[in-house]
C-alpha positions as CSV (number, residue, x, y, z in Angstrom):
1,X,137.4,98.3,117.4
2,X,136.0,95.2,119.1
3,X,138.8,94.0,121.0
4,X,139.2,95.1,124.4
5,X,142.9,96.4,124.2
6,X,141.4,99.2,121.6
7,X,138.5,99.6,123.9
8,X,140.9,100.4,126.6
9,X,143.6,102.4,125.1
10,X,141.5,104.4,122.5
11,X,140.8,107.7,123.5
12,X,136.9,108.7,123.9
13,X,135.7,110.9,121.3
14,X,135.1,110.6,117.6
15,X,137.1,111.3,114.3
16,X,135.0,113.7,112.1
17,X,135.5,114.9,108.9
18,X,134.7,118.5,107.2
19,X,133.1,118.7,103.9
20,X,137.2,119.9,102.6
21,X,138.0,116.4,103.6
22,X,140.2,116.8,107.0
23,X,140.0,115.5,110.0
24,X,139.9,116.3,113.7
25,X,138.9,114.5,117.0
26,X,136.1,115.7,118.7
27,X,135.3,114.2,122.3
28,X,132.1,116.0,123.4
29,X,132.4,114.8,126.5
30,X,129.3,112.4,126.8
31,X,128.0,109.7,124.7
32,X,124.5,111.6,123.9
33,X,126.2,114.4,122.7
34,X,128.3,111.5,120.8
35,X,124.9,110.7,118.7
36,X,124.2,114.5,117.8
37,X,127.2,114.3,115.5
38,X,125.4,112.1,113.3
39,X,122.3,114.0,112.3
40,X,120.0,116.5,114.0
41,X,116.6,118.8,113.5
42,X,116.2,121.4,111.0
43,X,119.4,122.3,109.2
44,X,121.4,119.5,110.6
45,X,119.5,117.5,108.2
46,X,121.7,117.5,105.8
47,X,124.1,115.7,107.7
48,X,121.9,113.1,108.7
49,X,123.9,109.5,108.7
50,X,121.4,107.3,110.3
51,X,119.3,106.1,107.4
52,X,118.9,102.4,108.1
53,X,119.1,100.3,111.4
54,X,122.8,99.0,109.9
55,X,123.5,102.4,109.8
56,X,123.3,103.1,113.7
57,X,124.5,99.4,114.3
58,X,127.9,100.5,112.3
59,X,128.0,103.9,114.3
60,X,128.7,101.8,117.8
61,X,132.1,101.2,117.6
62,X,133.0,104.4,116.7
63,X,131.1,105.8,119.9
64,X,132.3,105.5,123.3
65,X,130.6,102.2,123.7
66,X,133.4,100.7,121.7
67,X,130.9,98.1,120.5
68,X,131.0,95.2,117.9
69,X,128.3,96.5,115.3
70,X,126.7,93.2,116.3
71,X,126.4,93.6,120.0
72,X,122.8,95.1,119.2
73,X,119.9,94.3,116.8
74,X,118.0,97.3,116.1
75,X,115.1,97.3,114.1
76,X,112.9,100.2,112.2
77,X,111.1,101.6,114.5
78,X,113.9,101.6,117.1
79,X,115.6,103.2,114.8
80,X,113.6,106.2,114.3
81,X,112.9,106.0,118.2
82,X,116.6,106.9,117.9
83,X,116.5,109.8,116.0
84,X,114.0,111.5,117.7
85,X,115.4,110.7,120.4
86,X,118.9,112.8,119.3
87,X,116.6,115.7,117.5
88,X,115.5,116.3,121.3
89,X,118.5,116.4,122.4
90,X,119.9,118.4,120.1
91,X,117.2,120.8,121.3
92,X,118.0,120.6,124.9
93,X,121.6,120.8,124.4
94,X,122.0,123.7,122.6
95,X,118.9,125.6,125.0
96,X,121.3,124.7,127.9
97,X,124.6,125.7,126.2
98,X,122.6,129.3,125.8
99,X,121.1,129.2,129.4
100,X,117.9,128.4,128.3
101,X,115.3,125.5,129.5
102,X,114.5,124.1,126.4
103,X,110.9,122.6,125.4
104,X,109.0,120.6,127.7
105,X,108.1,117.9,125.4
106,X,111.7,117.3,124.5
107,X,112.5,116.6,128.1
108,X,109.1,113.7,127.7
109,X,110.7,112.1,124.9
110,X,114.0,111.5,127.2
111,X,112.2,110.1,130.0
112,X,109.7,107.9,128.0
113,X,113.0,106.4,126.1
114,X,115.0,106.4,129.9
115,X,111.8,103.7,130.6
116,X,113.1,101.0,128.5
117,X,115.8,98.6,130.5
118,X,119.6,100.1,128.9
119,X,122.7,97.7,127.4
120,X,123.9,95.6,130.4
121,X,127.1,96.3,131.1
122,X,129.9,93.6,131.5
123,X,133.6,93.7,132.0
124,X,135.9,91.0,130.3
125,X,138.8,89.1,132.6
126,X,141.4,91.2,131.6
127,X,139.1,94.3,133.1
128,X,138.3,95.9,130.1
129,X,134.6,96.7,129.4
130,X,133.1,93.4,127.1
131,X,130.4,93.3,124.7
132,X,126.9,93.2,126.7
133,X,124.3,90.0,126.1
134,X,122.3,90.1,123.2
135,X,120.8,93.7,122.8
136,X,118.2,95.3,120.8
137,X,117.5,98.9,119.9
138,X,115.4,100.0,122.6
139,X,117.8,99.1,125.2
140,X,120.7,101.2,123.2
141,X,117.9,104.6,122.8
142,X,117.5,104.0,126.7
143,X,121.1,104.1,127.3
144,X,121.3,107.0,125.4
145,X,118.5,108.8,127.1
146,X,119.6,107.9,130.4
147,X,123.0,109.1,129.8
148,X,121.5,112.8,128.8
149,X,119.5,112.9,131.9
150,X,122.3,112.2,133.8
151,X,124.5,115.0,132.1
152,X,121.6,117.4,132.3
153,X,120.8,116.7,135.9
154,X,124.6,115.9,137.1
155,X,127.6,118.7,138.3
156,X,128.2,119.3,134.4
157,X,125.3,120.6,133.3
158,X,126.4,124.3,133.2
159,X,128.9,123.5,131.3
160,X,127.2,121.7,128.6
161,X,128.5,124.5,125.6
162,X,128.9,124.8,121.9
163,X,131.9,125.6,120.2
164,X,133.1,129.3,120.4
165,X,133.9,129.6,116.8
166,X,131.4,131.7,114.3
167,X,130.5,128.9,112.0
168,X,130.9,125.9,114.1
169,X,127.7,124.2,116.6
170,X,129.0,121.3,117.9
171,X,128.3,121.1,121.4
172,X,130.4,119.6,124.3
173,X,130.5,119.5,127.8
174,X,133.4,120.9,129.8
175,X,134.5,118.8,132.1
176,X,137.8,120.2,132.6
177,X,138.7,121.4,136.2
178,X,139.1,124.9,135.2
179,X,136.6,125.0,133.4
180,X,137.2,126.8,130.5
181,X,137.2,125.1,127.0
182,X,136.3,126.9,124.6
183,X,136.1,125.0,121.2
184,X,135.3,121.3,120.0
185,X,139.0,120.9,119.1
186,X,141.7,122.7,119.4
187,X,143.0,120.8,116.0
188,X,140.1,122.7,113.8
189,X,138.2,125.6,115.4
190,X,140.9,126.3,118.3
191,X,144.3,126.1,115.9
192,X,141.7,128.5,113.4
193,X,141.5,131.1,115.9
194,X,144.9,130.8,116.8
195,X,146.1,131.8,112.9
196,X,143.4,134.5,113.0
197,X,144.9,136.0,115.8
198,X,148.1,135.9,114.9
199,X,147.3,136.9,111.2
200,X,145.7,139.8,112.5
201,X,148.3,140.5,114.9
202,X,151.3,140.8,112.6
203,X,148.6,142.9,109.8
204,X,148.6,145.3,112.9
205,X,152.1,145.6,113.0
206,X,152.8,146.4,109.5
207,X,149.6,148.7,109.0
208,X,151.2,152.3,108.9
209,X,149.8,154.5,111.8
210,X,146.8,156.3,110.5
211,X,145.4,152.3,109.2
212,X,146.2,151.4,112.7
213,X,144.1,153.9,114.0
214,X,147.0,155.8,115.8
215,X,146.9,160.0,116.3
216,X,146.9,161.3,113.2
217,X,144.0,160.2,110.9
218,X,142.4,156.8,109.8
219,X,139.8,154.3,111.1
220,X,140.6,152.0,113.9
221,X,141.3,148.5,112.3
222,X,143.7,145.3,112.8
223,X,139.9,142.7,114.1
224,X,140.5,139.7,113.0
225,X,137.8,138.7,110.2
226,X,134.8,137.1,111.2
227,X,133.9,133.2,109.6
228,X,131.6,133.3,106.7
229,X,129.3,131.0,107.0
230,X,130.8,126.6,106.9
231,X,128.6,123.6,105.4
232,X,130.2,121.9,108.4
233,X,128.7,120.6,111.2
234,X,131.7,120.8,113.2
């Protein structure tokens, strides 16, 4: 997407896919918490995407940014600069999503990458925002950085959360005006809960009295079943 008409009439947010092969968009809100998708600490791992500089060069026009992959050169060690960059902010993310600090050093590996000048921004003549000059990695691991203290510091950073549903961490921030998302999408882990609910619901109904837990005998019931475990991220 390296036109600025798709720039400008795409909607933010990413198209992910689950292990089962659907998909759903996901708009976490921010462009840092665009990069956890792609990889993470611990048992995020496994979804790691980011194996080679092409790799996170290829990831840019699927981001927010809306960038040519060759709007910026990023080499090995920016690269990795990259990922630990994201693997801290997977860990402040989801501290602050439980209302939690998170660990110091993680908070010194966002401002030591926030030191680096970020991508220049530009705007084409037809007022859409236009590939920046010439770029390398450390000004893209900047941007990032410097977009995360700015959620983390800004009116939003309460409502930095992860996704309601059992089996599901993906984290977002809410920057609705009530304030009260609840799930990554409404097309995957919302519509879930929805069928669960109403599953459940109509299981109530025909459940004979005692099963419902009425006068007369039997164990409440009619909770909707919890999520087993998912090998999905999101």
């Amino acid at each position: 997407m390296s036109d600025g008409d798709d720039r400008n009439t795409t909607p933010p947010g990413l198209v992910l896919t689950t292990p089962a092969g659907s998909r759903f968009h996901f708009d976490p809100g921010a462009l840092c918490l665009e990069l956890l998708t792609t990889g993470g600490p611990g048992p995020y791992a496994r979804y790691e995407v980011l194996h080679r500089p092409a790799d996170l060069s290829a990831w840019l026009p699927r981001s927010r940014l809306r960038l040519p992959a060759d709007a910026v050169r990023v080499s090995g060690p920016e690269l990795a600069a990259a990922r630990t960059l994201r693997d801290a902010l997977w860990r402040l993310a989801a501290a602050r999503a439980h209302g939690e600090p998170g660990p110091a050093e993680d908070y010194e590996v966002l401002n030591q990458a926030a030191e680096h000048p970020p991508l220049v921004p530009r705007i084409a003549p037809d007022g859409t925002p236009a590939a920046p000059p010439p770029a390398d990695g450390s000004q893209l691991v900047s941007t990032f950085a410097r977009d995360a203290i700015a959620l983390l510091t800004g009116p939003h950073a309460d409502r930095v959360r992860e996704c309601g549903a059992d089996n599901c961490r993906l984290i977002f921030v809410d920057t609705s005006r009530p304030g009260r998302r609840r799930w990554c999408s409404m097309e995957r882990c919302g519509n879930r809960h929805k069928v669960r609910a109403l599953r459940a619901r109509r299981e109530g109904e025909a459940a004979p009295p005692a099963a419902r837990g009425d006068p007369g005998g039997g164990a409440p019931g009619g909770g909707a079943p919890a999520d087993r475990p998912s090998e999905s991220m999101g």
